[in-house]
N, C-alpha and C positions, 0 to 999 in steps of 0.2 A: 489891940483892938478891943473896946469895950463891946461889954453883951449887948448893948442896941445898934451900935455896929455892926455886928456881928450879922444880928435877927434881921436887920433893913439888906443886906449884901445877902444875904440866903433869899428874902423876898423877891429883889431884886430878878437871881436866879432861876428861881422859881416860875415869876411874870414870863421872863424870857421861854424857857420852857414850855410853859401854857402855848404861850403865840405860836413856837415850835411847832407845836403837837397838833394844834388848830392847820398852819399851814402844812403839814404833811397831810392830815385829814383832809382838807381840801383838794391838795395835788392828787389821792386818791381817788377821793370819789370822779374826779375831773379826770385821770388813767381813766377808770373803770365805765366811763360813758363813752369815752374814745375807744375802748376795747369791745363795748359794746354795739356800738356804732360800725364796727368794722365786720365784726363778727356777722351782722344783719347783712352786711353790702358782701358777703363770702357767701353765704345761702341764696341771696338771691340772686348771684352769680353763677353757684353750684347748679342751681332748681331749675335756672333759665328765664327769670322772671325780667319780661322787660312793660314798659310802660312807660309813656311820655302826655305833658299837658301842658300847653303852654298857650299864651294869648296875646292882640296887640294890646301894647303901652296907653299908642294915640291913635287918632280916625287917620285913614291914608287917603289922602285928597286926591280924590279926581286920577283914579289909577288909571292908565292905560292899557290894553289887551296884553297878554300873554304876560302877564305884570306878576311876579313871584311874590307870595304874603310873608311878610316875616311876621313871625311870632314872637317877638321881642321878650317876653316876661315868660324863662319858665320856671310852670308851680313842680314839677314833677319830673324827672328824668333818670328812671329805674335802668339801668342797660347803661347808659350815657350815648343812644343814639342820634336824640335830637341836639340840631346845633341852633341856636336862640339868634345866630351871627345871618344866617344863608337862610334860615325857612326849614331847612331840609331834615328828615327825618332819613337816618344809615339803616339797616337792616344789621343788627346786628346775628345775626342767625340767623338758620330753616324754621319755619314755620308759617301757620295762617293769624294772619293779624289782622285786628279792626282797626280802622280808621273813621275818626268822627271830626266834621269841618261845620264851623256854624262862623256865616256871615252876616253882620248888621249893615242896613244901608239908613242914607239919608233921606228925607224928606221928599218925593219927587224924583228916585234915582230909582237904578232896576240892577242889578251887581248878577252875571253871568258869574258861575266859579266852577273849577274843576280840578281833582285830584287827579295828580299825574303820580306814575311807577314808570320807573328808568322811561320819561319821555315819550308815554304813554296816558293819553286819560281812560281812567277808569269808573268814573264817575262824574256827576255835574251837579250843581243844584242853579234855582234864580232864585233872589232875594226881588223882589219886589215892591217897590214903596210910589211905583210911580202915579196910583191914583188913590192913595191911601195919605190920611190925616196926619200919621204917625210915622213913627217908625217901626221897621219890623227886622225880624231874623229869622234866616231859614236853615237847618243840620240838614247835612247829610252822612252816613254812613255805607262804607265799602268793606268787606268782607275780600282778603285775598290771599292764594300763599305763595309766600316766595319764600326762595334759596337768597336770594342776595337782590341789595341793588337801593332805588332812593326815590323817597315819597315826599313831594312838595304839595302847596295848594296853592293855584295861579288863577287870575282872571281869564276868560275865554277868550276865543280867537278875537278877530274883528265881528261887528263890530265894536265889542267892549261893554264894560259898563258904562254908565250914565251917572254919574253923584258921587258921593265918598262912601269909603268902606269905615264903619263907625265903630268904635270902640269907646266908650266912655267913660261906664260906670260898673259895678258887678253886676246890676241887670241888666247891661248891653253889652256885654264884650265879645269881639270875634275872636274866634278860639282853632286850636287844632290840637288833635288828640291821638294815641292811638296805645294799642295794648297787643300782647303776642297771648296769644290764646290757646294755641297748641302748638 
């Protein structure tokens, strides 16, 4: 093998190398955010920390009473108690938790809503839009402690709302929320 032979097969080597050392570099820092990442979800496991935030997708047309919201998009789910599938918010543990529900209606509509606990409401709000130009939203927040059990947000009895429940844009979205507090 002549000496630039030789120098090109070392370089060669070397190249390879480099790449090596790059992709193990990378596979670590990529461990080390994964271990990080785990580490956070063990504390706030340990601490007790729960918390859920989640909103609709799309407007739900023309709900009918006792009509259960689903939350379709969620941003947040510290605990892993809210299910995004059912609406429904698990308790995962004792304590007193807030609950916070904001509904948009359409044009012309009036949206009755109420937070239910194990089949119980516990609160209500009205959304309002039916002699107004616009559109509006109205929150409400509950304050409650339980041992165990499950928190949805439904339309009221009969007679119901009137218009769609509207979700559109980040300045309109109907939302449900809630956090363990102590």
């Amino acid at each position: 093998m002549t000496a630039e032979e030789k120098l090109n097969s070392e370089g060669e080597v070397i190249g390879l190398l480099r790449k090596e050392k790059s992709h193990l570099h990378d596979n670590a820092t990529t461990d080390h955010s994964k271990i990080e990442r785990k580490e956070t979800k063990a504390r706030r496991a340990i601490s007790g920390v729960v918390a859920f935030y989640a909103y609709m997708r799309h407007t739900e047309v023309n709900p009918g009473p006792h009509h259960t919201l689903i939350f379709d998009v969620p941003v947040t789910n510290v605990g892993g108690g809210y299910n995004h599938y059912s609406g429904t918010f698990t308790v995962p543990s004792a304590g007193v938790y807030v609950f916070s529900w904001t509904i948009a209606c359409s044009n012309g509509g009036y949206i009755y809503s109420e937070i239910v606990v194990n089949a119980d409401d516990i609160g209500g709000i009205l959304t309002n839009c039916d002699t107004s130009k616009g559109r509006l939203s109205t929150t409400g927040l509950v304050v409650k402690e339980m041992n165990a059990g499950d928190v949805h947000v439904r339309t009221a009895p009969p007679p119901g709302p009137v218009g769609d429940i509207e979700s559109l844009t980040p300045h309109e979205r109907t939302s449900f929320s809630g956090w363990k507090l102590v």
